[in-house]
gemmi code that builds the backbone of each chain (N, CA, C; Angstrom):
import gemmi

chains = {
    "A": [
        ("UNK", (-8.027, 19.735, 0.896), (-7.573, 18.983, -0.286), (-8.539, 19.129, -1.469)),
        ("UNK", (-9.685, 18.662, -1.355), (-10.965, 19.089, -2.192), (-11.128, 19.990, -2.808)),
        ("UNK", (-11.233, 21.573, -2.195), (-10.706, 22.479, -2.842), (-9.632, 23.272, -3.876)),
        ("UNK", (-8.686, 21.848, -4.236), (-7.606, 22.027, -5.001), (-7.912, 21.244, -6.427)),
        ("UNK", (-8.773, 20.539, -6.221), (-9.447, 19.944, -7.226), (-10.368, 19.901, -8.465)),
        ("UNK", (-10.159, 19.922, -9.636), (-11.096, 20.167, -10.650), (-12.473, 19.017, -10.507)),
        ("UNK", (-12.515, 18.393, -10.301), (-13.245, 17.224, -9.917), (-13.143, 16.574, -8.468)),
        ("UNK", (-13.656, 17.656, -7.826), (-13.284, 17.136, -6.146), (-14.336, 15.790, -5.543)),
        ("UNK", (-15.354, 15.485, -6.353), (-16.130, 14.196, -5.707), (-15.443, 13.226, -6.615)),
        ("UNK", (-14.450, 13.193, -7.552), (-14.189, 11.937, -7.944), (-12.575, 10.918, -7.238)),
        ("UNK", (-12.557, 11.788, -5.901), (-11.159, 10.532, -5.794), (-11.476, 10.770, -4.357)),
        ("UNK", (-11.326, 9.453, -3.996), (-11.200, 9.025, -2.281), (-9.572, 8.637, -1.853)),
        ("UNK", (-9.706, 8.202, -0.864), (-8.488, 8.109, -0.211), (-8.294, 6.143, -0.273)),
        ("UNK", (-7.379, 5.672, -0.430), (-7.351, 4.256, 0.004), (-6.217, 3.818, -0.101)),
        ("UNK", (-5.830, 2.777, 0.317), (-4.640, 2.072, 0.993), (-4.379, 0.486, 0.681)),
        ("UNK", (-3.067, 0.053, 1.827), (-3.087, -1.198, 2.139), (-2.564, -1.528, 3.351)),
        ("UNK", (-2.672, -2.764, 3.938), (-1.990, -2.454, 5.028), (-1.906, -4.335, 5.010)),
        ("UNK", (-0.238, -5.012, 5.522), (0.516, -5.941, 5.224), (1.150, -6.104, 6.801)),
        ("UNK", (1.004, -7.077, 6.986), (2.336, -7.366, 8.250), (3.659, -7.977, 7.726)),
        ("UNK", (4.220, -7.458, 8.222), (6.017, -7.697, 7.620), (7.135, -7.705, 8.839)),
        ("UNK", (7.935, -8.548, 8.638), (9.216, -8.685, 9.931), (9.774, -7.324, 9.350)),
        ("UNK", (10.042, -6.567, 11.310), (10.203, -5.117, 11.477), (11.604, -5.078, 10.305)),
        ("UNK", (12.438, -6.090, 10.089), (13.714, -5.484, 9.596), (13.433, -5.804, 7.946)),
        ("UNK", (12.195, -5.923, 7.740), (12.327, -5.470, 6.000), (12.484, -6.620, 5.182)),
        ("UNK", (13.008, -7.526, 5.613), (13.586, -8.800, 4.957), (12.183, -9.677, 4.282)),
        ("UNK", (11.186, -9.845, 5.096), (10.373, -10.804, 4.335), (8.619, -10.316, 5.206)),
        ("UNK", (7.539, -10.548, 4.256), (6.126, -9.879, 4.322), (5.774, -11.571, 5.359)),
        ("UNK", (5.054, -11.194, 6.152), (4.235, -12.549, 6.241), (3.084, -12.693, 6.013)),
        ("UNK", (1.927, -11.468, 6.154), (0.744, -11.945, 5.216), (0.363, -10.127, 4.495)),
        ("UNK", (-0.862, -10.578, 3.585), (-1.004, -8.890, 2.966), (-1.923, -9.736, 2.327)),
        ("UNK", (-3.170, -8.844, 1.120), (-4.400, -9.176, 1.046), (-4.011, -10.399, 0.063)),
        ("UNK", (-2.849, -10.027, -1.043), (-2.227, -11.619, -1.836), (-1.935, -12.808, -0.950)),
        ("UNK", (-1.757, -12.723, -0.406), (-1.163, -14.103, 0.629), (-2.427, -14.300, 1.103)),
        ("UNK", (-3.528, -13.209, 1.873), (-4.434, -13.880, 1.910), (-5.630, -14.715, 0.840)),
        ("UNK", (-5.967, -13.709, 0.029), (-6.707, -14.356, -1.094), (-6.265, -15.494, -1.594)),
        ("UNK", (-4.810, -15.747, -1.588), (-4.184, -17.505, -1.928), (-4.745, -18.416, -0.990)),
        ("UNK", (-4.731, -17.544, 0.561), (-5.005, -18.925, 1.312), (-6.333, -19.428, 1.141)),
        ("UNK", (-7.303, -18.173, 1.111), (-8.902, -18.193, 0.777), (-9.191, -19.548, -0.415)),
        ("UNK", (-8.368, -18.745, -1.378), (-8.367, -19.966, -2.673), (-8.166, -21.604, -2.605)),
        ("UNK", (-6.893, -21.512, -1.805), (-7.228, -23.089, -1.026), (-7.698, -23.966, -0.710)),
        ("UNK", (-7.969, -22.983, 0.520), (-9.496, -23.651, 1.159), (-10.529, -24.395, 0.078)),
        ("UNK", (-10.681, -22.995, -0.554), (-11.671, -23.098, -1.636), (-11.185, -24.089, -2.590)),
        ("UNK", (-10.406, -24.597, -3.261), (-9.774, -25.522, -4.337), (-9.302, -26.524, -3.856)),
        ("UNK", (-8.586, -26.499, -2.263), (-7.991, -27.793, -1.906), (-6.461, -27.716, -2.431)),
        ("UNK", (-6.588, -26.810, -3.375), (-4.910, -27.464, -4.399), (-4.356, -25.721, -4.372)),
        ("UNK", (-2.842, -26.097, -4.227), (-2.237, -24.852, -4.597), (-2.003, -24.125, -6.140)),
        ("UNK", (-2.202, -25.292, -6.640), (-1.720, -25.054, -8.358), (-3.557, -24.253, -9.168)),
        ("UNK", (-4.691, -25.131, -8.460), (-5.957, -24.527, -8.457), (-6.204, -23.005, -8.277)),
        ("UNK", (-5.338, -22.813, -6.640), (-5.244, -21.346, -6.072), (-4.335, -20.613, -6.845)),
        ("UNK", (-3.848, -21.036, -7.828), (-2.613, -19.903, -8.329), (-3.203, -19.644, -9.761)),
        ("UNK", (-3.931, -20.688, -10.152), (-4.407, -20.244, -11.724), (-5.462, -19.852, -11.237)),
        ("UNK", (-6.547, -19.781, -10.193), (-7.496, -18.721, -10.241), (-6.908, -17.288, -9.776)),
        ("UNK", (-5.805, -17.194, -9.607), (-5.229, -15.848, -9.051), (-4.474, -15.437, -10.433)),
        ("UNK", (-4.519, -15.928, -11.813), (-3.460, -15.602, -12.615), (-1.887, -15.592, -11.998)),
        ("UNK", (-1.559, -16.690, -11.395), (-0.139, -16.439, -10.433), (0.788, -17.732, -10.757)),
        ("UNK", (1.416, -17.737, -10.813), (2.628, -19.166, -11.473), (2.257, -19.775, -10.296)),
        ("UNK", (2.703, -21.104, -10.408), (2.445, -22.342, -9.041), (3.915, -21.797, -8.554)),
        ("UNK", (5.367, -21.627, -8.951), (6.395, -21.339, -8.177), (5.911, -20.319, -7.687)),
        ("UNK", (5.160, -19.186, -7.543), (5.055, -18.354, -6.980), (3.914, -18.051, -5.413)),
        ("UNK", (3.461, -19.170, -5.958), (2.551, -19.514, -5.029), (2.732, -20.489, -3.899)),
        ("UNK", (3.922, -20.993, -4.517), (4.500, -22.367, -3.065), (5.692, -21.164, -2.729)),
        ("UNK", (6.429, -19.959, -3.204), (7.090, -19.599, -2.797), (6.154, -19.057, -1.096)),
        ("UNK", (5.505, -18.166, -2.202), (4.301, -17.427, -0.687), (4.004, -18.634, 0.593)),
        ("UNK", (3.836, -19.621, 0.035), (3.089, -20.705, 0.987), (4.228, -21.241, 1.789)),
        ("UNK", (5.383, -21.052, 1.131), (6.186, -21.352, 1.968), (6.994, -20.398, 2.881)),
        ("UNK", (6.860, -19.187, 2.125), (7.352, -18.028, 3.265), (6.324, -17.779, 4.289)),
        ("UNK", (5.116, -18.077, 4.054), (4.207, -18.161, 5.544), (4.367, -19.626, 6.439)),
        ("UNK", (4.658, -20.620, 6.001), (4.625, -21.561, 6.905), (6.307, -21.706, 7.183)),
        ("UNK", (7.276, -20.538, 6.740), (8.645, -21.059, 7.639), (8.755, -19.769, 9.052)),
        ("UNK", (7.521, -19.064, 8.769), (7.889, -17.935, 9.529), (6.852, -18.577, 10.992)),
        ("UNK", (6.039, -19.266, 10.977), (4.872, -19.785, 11.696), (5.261, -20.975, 12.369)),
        ("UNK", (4.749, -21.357, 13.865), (4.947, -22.170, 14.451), (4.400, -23.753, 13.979)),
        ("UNK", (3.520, -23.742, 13.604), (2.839, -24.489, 13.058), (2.310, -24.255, 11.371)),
        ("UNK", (2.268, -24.998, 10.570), (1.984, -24.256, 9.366), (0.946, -24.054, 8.716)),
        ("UNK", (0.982, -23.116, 7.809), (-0.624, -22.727, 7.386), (-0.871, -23.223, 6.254)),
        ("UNK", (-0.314, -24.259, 5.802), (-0.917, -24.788, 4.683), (-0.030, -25.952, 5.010)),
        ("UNK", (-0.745, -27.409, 4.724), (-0.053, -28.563, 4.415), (-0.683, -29.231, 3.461)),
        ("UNK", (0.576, -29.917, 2.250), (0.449, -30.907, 1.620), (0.145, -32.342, 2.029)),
        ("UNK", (-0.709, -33.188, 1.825), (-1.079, -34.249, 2.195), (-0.685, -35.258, 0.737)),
        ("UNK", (0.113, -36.642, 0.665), (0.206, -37.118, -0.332), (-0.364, -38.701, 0.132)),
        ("UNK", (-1.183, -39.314, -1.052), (-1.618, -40.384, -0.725), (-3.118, -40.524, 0.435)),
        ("UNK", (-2.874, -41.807, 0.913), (-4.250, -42.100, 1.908), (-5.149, -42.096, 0.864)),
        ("UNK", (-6.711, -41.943, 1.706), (-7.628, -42.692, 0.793), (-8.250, -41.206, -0.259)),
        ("UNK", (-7.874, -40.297, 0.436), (-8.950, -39.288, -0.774), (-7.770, -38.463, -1.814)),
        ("UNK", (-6.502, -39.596, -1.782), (-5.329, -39.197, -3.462), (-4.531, -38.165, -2.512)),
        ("UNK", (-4.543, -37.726, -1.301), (-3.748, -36.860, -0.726), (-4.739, -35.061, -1.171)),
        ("UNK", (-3.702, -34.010, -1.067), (-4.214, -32.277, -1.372), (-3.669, -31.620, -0.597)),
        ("UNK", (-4.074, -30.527, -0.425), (-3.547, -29.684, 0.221), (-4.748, -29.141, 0.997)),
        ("UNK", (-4.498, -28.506, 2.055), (-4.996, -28.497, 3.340), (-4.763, -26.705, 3.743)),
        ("UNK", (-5.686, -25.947, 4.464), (-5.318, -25.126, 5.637), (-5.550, -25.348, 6.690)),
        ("UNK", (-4.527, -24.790, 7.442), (-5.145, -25.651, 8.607), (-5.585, -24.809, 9.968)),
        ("UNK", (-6.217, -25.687, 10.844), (-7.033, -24.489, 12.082), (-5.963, -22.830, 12.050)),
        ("UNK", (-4.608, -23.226, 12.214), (-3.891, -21.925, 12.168), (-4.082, -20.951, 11.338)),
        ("UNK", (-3.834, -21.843, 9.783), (-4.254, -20.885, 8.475), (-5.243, -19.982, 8.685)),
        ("UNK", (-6.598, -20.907, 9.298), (-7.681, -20.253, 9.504), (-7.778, -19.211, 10.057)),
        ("UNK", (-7.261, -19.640, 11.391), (-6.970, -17.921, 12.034), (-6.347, -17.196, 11.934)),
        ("UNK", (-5.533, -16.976, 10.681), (-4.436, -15.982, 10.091), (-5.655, -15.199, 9.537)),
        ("UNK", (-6.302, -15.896, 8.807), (-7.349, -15.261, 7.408), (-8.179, -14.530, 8.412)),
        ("UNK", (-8.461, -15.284, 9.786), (-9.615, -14.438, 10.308), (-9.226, -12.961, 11.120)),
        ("UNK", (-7.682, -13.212, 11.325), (-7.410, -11.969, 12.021), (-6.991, -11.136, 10.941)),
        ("UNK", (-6.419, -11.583, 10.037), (-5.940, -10.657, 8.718), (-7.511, -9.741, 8.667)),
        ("UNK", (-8.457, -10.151, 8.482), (-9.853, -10.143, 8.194), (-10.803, -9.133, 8.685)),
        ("UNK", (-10.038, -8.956, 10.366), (-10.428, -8.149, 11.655), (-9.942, -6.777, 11.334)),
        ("UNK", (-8.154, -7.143, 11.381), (-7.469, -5.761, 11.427), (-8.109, -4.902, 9.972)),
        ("UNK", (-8.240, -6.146, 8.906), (-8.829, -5.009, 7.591), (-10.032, -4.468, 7.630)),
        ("UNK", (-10.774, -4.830, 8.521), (-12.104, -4.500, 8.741), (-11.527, -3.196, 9.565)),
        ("UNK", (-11.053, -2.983, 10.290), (-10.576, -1.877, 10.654), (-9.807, -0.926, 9.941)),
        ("UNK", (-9.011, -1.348, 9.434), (-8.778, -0.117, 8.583), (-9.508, 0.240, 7.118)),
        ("UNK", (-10.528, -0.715, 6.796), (-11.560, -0.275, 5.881), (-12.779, 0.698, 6.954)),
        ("UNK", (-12.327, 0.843, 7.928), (-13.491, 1.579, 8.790), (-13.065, 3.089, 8.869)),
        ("UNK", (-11.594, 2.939, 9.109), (-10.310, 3.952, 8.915), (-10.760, 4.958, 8.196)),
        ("UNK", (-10.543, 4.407, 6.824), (-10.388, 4.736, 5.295), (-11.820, 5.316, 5.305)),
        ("UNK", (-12.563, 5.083, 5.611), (-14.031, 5.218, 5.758), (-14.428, 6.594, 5.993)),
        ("UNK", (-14.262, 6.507, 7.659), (-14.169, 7.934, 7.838), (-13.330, 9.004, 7.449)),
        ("UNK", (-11.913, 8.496, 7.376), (-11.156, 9.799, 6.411), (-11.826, 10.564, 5.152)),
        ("UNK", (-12.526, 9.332, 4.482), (-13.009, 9.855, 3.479), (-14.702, 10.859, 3.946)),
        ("UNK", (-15.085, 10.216, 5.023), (-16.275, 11.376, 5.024), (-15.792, 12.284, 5.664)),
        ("UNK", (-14.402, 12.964, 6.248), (-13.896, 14.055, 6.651), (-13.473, 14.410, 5.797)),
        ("UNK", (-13.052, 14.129, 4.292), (-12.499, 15.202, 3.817), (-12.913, 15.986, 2.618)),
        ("UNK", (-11.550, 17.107, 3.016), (-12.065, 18.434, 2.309), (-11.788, 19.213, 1.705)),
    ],
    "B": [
        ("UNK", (-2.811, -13.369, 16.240), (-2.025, -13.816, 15.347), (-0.758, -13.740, 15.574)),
        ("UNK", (-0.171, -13.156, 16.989), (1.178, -13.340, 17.041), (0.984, -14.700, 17.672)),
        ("UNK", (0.195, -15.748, 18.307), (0.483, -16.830, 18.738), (0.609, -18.264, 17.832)),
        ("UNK", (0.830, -17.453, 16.349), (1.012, -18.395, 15.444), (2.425, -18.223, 15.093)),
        ("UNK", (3.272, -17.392, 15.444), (4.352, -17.019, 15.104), (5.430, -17.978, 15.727)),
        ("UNK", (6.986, -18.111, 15.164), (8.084, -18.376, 15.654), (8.192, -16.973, 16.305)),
        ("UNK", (8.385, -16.271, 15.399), (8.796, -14.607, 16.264), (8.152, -13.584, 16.359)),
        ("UNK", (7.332, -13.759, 17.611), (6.186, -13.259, 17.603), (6.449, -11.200, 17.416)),
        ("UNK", (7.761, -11.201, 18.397), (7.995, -9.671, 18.557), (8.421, -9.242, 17.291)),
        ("UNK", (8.833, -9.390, 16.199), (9.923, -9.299, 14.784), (8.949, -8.821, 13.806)),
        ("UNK", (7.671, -8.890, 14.064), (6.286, -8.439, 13.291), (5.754, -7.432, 13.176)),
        ("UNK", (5.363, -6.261, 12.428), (4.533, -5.083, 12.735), (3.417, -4.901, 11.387)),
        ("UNK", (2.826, -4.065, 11.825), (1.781, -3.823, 11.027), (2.103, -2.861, 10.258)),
        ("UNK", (2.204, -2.705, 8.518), (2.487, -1.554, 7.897), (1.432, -1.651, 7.065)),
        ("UNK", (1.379, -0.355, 6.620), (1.134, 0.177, 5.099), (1.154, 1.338, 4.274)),
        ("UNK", (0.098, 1.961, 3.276), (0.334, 2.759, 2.635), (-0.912, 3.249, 2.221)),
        ("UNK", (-1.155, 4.697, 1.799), (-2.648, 5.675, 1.942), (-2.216, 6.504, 0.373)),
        ("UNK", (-3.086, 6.215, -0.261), (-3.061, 7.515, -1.668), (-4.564, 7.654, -1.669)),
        ("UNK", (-4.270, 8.715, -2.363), (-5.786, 9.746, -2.986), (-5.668, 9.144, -4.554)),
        ("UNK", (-6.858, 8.599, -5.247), (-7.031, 8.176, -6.287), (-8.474, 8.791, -6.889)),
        ("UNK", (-8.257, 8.570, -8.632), (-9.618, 8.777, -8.885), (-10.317, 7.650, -8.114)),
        ("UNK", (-11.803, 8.128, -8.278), (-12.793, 6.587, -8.034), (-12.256, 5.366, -8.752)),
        ("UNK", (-12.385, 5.860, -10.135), (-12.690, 5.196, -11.163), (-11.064, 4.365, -11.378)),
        ("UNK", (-10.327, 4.522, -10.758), (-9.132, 3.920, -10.713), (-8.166, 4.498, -11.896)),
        ("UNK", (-8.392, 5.555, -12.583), (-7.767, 5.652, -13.645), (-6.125, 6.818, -13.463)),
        ("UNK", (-6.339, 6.837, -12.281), (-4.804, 7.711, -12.522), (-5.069, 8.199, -10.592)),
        ("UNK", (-3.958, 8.423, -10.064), (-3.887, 8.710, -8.953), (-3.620, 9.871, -8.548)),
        ("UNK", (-3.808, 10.767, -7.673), (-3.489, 12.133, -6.920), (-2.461, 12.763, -6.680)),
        ("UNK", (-2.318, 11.719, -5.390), (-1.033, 11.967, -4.545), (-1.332, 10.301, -3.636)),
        ("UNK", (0.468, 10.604, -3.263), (1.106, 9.316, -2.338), (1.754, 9.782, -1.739)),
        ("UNK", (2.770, 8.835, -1.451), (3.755, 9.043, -0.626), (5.075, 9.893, -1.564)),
        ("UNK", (4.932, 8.633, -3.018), (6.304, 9.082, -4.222), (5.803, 10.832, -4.679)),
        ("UNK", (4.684, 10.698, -4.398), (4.106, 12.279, -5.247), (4.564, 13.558, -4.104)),
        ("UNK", (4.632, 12.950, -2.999), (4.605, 14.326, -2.341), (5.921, 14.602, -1.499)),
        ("UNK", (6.904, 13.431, -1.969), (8.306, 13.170, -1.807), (8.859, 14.409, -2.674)),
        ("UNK", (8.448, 13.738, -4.169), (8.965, 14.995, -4.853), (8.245, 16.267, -5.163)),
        ("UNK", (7.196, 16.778, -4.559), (7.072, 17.846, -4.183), (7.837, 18.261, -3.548)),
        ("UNK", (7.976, 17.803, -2.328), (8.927, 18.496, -1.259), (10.923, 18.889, -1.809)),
        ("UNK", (11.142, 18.072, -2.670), (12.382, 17.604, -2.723), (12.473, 18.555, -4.481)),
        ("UNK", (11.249, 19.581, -5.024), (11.181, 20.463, -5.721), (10.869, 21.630, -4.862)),
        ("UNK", (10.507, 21.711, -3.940), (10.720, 22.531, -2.505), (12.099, 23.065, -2.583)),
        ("UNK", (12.354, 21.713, -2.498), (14.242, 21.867, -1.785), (15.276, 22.255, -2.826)),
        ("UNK", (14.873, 21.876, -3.924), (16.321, 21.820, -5.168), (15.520, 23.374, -6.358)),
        ("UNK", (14.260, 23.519, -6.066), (13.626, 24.604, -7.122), (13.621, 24.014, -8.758)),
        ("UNK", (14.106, 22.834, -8.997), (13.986, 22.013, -9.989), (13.337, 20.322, -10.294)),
        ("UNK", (12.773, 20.305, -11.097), (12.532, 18.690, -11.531), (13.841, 18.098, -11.618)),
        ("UNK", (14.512, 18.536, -12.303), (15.516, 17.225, -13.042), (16.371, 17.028, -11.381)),
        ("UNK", (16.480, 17.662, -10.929), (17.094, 17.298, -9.252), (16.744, 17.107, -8.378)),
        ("UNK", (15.305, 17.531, -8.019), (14.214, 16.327, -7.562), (14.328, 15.105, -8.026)),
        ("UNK", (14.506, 14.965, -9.464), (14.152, 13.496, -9.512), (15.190, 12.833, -9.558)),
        ("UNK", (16.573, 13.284, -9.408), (18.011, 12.590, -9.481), (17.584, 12.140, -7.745)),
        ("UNK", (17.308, 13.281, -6.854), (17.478, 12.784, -5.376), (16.858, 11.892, -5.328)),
        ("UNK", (15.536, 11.542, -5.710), (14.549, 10.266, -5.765), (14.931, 9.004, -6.440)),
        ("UNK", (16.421, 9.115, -7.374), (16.776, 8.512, -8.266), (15.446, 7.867, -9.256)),
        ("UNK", (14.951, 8.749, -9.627), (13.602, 8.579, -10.950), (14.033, 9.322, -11.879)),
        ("UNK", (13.764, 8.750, -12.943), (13.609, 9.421, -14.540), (13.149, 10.866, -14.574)),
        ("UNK", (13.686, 11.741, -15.306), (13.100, 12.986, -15.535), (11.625, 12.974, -16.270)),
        ("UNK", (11.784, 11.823, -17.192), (10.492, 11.707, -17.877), (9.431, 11.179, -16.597)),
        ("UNK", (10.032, 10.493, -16.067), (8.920, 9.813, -14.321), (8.540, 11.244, -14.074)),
        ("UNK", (9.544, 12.127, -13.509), (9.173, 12.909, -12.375), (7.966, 13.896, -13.227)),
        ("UNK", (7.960, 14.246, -14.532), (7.243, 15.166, -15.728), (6.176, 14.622, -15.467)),
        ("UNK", (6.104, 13.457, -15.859), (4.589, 13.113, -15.895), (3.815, 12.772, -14.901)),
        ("UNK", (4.305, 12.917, -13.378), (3.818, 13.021, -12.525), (3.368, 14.245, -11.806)),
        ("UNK", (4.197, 15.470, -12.095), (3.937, 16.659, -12.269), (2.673, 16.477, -13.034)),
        ("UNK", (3.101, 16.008, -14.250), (1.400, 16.701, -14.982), (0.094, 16.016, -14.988)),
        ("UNK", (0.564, 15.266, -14.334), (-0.350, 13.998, -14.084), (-1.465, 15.025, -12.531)),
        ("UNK", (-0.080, 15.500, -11.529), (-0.852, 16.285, -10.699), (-1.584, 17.112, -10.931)),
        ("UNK", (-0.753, 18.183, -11.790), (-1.200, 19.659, -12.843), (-2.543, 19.664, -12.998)),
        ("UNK", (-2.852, 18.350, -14.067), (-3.450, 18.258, -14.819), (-5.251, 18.057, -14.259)),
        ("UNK", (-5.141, 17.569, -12.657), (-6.292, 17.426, -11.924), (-6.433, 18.584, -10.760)),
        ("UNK", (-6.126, 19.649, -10.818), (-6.181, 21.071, -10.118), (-6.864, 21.752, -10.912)),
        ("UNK", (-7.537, 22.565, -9.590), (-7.927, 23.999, -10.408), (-6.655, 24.928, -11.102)),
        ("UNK", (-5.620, 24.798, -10.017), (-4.186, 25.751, -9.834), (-3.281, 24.863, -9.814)),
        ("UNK", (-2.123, 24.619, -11.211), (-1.122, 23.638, -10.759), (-0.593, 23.467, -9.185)),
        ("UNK", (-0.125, 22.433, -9.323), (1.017, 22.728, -7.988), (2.384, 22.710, -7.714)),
        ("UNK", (2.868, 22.641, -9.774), (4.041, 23.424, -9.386), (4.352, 23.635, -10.806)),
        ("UNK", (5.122, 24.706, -10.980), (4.924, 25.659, -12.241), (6.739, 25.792, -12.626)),
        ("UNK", (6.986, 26.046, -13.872), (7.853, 26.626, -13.996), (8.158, 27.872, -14.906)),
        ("UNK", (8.891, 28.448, -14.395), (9.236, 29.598, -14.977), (10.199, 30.000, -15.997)),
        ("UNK", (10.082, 30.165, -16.890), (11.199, 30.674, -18.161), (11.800, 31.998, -17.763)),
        ("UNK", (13.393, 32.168, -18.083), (13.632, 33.567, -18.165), (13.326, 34.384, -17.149)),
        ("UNK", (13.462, 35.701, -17.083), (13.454, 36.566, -15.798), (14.591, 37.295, -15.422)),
        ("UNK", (14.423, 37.662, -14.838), (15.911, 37.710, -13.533), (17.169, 36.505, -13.296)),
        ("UNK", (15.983, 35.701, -12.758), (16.268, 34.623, -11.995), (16.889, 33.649, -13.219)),
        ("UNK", (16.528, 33.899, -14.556), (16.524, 32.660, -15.284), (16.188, 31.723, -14.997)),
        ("UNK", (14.556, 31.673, -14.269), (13.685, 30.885, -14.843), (13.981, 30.163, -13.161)),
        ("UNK", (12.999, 28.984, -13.247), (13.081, 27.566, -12.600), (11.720, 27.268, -12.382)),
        ("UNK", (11.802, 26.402, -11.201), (10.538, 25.460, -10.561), (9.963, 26.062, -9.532)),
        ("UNK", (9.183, 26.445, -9.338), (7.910, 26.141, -7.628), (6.567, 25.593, -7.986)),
        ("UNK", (7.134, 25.248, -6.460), (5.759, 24.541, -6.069), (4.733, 25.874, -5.129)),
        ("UNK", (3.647, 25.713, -5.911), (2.834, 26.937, -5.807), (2.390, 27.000, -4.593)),
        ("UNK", (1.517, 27.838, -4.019), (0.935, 27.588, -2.638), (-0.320, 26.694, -2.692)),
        ("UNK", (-0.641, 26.382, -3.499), (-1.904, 25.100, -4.062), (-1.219, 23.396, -3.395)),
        ("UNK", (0.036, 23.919, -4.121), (1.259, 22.307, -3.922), (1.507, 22.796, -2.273)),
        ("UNK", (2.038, 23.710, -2.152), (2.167, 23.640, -0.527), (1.019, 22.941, 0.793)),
        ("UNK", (-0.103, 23.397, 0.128), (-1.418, 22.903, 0.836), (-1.389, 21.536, 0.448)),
        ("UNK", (-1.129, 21.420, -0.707), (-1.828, 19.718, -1.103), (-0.546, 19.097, -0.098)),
        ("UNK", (1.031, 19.311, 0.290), (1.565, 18.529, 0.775), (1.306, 18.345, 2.287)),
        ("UNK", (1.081, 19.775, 2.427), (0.497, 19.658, 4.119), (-0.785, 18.726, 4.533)),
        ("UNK", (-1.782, 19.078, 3.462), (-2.467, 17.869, 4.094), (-2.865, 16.518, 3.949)),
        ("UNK", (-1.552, 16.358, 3.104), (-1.725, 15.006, 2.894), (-0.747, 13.928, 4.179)),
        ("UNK", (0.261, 15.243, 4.901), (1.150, 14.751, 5.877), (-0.520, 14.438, 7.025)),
        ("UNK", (-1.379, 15.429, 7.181), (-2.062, 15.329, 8.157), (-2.551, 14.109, 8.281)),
        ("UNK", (-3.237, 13.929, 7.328), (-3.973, 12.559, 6.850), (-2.671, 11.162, 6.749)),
        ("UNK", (-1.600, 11.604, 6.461), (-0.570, 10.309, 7.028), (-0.355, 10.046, 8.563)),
        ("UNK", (-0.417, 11.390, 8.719), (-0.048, 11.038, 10.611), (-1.258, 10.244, 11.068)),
        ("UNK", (-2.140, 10.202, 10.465), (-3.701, 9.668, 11.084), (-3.412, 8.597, 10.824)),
        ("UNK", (-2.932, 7.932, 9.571), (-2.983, 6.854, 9.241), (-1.297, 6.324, 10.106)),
        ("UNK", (-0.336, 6.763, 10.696), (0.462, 6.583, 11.280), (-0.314, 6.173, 12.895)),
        ("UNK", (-1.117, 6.963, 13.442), (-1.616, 6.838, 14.290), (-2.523, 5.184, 14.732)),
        ("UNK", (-3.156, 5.287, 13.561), (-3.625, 3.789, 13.282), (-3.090, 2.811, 13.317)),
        ("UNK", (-1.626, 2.794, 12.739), (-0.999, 1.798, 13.013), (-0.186, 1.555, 14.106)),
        ("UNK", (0.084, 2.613, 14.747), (0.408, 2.941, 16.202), (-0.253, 1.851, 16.669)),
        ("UNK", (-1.499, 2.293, 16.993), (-2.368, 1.736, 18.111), (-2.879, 0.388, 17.156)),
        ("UNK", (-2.808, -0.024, 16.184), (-3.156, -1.417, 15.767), (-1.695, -2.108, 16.154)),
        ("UNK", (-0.920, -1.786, 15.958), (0.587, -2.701, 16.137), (0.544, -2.590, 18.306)),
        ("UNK", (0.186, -1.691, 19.176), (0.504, -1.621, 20.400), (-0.872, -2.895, 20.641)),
        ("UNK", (-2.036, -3.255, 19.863), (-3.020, -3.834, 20.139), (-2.866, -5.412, 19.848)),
        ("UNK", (-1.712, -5.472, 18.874), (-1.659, -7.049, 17.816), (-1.285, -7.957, 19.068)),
        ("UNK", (-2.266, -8.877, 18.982), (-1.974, -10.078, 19.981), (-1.581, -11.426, 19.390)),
    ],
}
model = gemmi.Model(1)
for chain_id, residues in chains.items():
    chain = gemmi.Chain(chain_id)
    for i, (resn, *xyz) in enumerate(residues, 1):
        res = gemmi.Residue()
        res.name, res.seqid = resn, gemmi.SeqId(i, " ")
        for name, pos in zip(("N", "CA", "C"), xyz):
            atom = gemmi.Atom()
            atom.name, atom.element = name, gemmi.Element(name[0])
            atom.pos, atom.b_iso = gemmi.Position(*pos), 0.0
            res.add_atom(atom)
        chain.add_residue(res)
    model.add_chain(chain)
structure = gemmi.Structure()
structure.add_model(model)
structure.setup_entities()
C-alpha cells in the first residue's frame, strides 16, 4: 500500500467498532453512547452530558433510552425528588457496559496497532 | 456484556477500517472508495460506477481525485479518443491498492470473528 503513495508515512489505518442488533434495526452501544454514559457519571444530569457533547437533550434521552429498552436492567436512571433534589444515575450495569465497551476497544486499538506497524 | 441484555443472542460486534491522513485532513481509501473502484472495474466508467453506488457523479470525481491526487501513479485514469473512444481504468496501482486493502479487511473481519465467537 505504502508504495503507492506520495507521502507514505503520513496516513495510518483506523476504524470503529459498535455493537448493534444482528438485523440492523437499532445500535446498542458505540464510542457516542459511550462517552454520554462517561458524561453522566461525570455530571449526574443528562441535559449536563449532552451540552458537554454539543448534542440536543432529545437526542441524548433518545440514546439513553435506546440503551435501557434493549437491557435487562437499565443503564441509566432518573431519580426525582428525596433528599439530594433527585438526578440521574448510572448504574452498577451502566458501569459494566462502559467497562466492557472499554476492553473490546482496547483490543481493537491493539488491532489497529499492529496493522499499522505491518504496513507497507 | 451479553448478561445485561434482554437479547442476549440478537447482538454482534461490527465495524469499519479506512486509511487516513494522520493529520485527519482527507482520507485514502474505505470501504465507499474501493466499492467504486471495483464497480469502475466492472462498468470501465465513472458516471456508472457511480449510478450503481447510487452517488453523484460530482461524489464519485472527487473521490477519484481525491485518490489521484495522493499517489505516485493515479489509480484510475481516463482516456480520450482512440480506437476505443476513450473511457476509464483503473490502473494496476488501483488494482493493488484494492487488493490490499481487501487483505487488511479480511484481518479486520477476522477480528471480529473471534471478538463476536468470544462476547460473553
Amino acid at each position: 500500500m505504502k508504495n503507492l503513495l506520495q507521502n507514505p508515512n503520513e496516513i495510518s489505518i483506523t476504524g470503529a467498532i459498535w455493537i448493534e442488533r444482528q438485523d440492523g434495526t437499532d445500535r446498542f452501544l458505540g464510542k457516542g453512547r459511550i462517552e454520554l454514559l462517561e458524561l453522566i457519571v461525570e455530571h449526574g444530569s443528562i441535559s449536563k452530558a449532552a451540552k458537554a457533547m454539543e448534542m440536543s437533550y432529545k437526542r441524548a434521552w433518545d440514546l439513553v433510552n435506546s440503551m435501557n429498552s434493549q437491557t435487562l436492567q437499565p443503564l441509566v436512571i432518573t431519580q426525582t425528588g428525596g433528599k439530594s433534589g433527585g438526578g440521574t444515575l448510572v448504574t452498577a450495569e451502566g458501569l459494566q457496559a462502559i467497562d466492557d465497551y472499554k476492553v473490546l476497544q482496547n483490543r481493537f486499538q491493539a488491532f489497529l496497532l499492529q496493522e499499522n506497524q505491518c504496513l507497507k
